[in-house]
N, C-alpha and C positions, 0 to 999 in steps of 0.2 A: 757433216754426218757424225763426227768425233763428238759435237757438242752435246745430239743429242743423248749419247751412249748416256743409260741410268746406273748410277754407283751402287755396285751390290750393297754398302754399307745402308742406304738410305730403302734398297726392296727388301731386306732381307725380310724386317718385322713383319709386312704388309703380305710376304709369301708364305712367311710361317702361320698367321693366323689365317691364309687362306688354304694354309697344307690342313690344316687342324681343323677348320670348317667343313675341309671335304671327308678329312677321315672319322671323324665325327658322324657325319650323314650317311656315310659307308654302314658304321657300324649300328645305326638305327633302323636301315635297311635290314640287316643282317643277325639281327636280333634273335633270332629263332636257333638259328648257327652259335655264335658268338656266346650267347648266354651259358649254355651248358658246357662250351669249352673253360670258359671260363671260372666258372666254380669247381669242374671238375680241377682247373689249374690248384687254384687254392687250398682245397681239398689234398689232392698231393704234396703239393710244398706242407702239411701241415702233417701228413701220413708219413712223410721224409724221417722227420727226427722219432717214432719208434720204430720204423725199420732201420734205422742205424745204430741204435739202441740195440736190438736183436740180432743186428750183425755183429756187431763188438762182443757179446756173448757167446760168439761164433754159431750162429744160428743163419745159414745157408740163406744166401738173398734171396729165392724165390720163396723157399718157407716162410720167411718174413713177411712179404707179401701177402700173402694167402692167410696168416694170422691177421694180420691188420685190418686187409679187407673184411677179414669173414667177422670182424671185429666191427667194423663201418656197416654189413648187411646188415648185424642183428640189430644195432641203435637204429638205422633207417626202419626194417621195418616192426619192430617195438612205436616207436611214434608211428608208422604209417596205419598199425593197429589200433591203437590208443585214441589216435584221428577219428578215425573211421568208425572206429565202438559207440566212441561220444559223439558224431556227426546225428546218427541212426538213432540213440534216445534222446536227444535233444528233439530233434523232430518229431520223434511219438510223442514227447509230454511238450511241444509246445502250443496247443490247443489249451493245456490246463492253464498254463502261464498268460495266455493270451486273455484268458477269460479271469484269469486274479487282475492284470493290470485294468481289464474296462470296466471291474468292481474298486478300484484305488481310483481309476479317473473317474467315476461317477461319484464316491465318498468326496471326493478332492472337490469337485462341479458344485455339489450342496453345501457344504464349507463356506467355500466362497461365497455362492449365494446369501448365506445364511449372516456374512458378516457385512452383506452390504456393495460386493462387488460384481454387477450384474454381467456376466459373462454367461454368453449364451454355452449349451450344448454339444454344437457345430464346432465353435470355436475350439473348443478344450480337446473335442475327439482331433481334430488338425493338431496343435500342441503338441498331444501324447499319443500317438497313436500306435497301439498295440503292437500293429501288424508290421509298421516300417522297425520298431526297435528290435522285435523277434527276428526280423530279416536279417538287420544290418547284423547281429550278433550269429546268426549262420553263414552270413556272406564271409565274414571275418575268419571263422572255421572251417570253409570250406575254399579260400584262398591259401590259407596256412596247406591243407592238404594237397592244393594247386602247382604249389616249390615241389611238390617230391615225383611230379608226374614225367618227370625227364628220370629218373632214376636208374631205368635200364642203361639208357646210352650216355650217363653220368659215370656210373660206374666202370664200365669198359673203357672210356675215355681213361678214366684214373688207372687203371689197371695197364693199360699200354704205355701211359705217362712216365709210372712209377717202374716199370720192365727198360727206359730207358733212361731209369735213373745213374746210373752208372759210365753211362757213355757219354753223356750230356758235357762233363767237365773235358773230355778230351775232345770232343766235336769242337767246341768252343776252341781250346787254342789252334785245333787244326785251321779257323777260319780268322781269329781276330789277331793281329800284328801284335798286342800288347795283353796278351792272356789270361797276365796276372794283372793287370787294373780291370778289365772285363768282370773273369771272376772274383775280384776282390767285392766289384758294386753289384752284381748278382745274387752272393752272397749276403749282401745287406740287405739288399730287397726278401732273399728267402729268408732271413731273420726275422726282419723287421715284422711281416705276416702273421714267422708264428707266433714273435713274441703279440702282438696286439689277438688275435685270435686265442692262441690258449689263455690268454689273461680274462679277455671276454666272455670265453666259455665259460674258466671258473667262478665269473662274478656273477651270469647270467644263471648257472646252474643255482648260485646261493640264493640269487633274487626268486628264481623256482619252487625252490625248499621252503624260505621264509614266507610268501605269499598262501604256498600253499596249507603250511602251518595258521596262518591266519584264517584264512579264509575255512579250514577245519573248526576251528575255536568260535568261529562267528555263525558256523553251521548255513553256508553257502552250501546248497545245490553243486555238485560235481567242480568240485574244489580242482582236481587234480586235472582236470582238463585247461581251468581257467591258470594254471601253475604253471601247464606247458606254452600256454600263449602268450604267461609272461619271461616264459626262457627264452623261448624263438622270437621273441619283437626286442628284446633286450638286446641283439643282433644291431637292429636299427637306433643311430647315435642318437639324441636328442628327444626327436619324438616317438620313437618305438615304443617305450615303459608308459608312454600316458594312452596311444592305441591299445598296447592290451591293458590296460584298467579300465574303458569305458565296456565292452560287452561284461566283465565282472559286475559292474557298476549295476550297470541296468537288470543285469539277471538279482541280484540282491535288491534292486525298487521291489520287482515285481513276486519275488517269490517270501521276502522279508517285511519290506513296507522301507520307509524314509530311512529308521531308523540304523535295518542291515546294511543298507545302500550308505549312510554317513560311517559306521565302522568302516565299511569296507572298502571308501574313499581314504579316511584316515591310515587303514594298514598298506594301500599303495604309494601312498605319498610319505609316511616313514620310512618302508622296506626300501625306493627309489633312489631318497636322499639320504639313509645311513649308505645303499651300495656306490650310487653313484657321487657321491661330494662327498665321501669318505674313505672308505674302501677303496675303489678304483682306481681315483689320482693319487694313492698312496702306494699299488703296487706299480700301477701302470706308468708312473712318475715322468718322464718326457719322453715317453716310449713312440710314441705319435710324430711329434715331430711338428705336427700341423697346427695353426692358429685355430682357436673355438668359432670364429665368422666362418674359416674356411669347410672345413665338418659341416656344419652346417650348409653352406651353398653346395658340399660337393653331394650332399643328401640327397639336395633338389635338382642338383645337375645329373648324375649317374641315376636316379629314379626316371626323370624323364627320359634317359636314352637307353637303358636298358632293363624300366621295371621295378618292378618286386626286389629282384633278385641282386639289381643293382643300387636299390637304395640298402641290403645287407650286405652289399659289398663296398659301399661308397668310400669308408677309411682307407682299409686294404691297395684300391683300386688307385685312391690320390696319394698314397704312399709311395706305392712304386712310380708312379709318376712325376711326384716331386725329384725323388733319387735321381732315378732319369735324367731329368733336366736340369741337374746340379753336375751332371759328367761333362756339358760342355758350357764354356765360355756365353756363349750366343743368347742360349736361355737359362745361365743360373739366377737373372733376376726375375721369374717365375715364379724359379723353387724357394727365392727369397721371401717372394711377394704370401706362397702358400705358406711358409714355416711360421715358428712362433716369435715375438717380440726382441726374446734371450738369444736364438740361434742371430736372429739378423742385426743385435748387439755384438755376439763375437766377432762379423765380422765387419764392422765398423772400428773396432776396435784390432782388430789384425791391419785395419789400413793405416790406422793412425801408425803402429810401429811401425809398417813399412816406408811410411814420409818421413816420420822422424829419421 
């Protein structure tokens, strides 16, 4: 019987990936739940540092609160208006739009023709077709307005969060044996957030500003709408900034011709790579933590299990996760495997001193 006892060392791996399988499947289950806790999470940890700002001014915790939030209502619904305004004229003028594009694919159809490349009719209306571009470019607008329909029970969520913000560091050592290494990596994790979030914000806002500056100068059709989709996708690592320039794109084919439509290619792919290959990894500088493969899988990882919501949260989310699983022994080769090149050089290099 002794023989066949199995050595925790050799289950461990094989339990952990199947603890992580099932809480994984939990919270895909649970997604309805989970989602809104969760942003509401973020949200506060990021609400934290100016209500402690306004209490060091000695401005009364709950007042603090109630400026912040009422600070959080009015951007929510400013955008939830702003949404909504342009959802409602987009719709009415896009009959006209609809009918300037199947005047460009019939000029486009004769073209061709005319140079000798026999393409039918049928085929060209399949290619371009009015009605799926017009769609996809309202689907896209009305998803955006989709994130804020949790908003009621988002908020109070935060507002109970942040009411126990205060008690939260002494509940903690009431229950953990080692208080201050808890909060010590706690503390990193609520850093870590807001440094990547407010950094994001501010770059996301600039990339808002300069598109929409453009996209004025090029005399696009409601500039300021296509400005805000590329604030809020700017959110999203990687591919967020190239989703919001395709409905730009196409509303410039149809309303410009070729030509708006290449400007206004050209001013998202400058404004992207001066913010992002410039700008960003210069303030953001190894603020992540994370390898550019990992951001990227955990984009696709956290979209499939939690959405929308979770591919604008996918840094954040593998942040504190990595941290996490850097506190114990068992899985800091993980947090190894997630970091970047440099952090898993330091500590190859910590080992070497300690053989020597």
């Amino acid at each position: 019987m002794s023989n066949s006892r199995i050595n925790p060392q050799y289950s461990s791996p094989a339990l952990t990936i199947a603890a992580f399988i099932i809480i994984i499947t939990g919270v895909m289950y649970a997604t309805s739940i989970i989602t809104p806790i969760l942003f509401a999470l973020f949200v506060s940890i990021i609400c934290a540092q100016p209500i402690n700002w306004l209490e060091k001014r000695k401005v009364p915790h709950g007042l603090a609160i109630v400026i912040v939030l009422l600070g959080i209502i009015l951007i929510f619904f400013g955008l939830g208006e702003l949404i909504g305004e342009s959802i409602v004229k987009f719709s009415n003028d896009a009959p006209k739009y609809e009918e300037s594009l199947n005047k460009m694919g019939s000029s486009l159809f004769h073209s061709l023709n005319d140079k000798g490349l026999n393409i039918s009719h049928d085929q060209l209306v399949k290619m371009l077709d009015p009605g799926k571009i017009i769609n996809f470019t309202a689907t896209v607008i009305s998803k955006l307005g989709g994130i804020m329909g949790s908003t009621v029970l988002i908020f109070f969520i935060v507002l109970f969060m942040l009411l126990e913000l205060n008690s939260f560091s002494v509940k903690t050592k009431a229950i953990v044996k080692t208080p201050a290494k808890s909060l010590n990596y706690l503390t990193r994790i609520s850093h870590s957030i807001r440094n990547y979030l407010g950094i994001k914000t501010m770059t996301s806002l600039l990339t808002g500003v300069l598109i929409w500056i453009c996209l004025l100068i090029i005399g696009v059709d409601y500039a300021i709408l296509w400005a805000l989709i590329a604030f809020l996708l700017n959110y999203i690592p990687t591919i967020g900034s190239i989703i919001a320039g395709v409905p730009a794109v196409l509303f410039a084919l149809v309303q410009l011709g070729f030509g708006g439509a290449l400007w206004t290619i050209g001013s998202y792919v400058i404004v992207n790579m001066m913010i992002g290959n410039v700008i960003e990894p210069k303030i953001m500088g190894k603020g992540m933590g994370l390898s550019t493969l990992v951001v990227f899988l955990s984009l696709i990882f956290w979209g499939f299990v939690l959405g929308t919501v979770g591919m604008f949260l996918s840094v954040p989310l593998t942040m504190t996760l990595k941290i996490m699983l850097e506190q114990s022994d068992k899985t800091q080769w993980i947090a190894i495997l997630l970091g970047t090149r440099e952090d898993a050089q330091v500590i190859v290099d910590k080992n070497k001193e300690t053989v020597d």
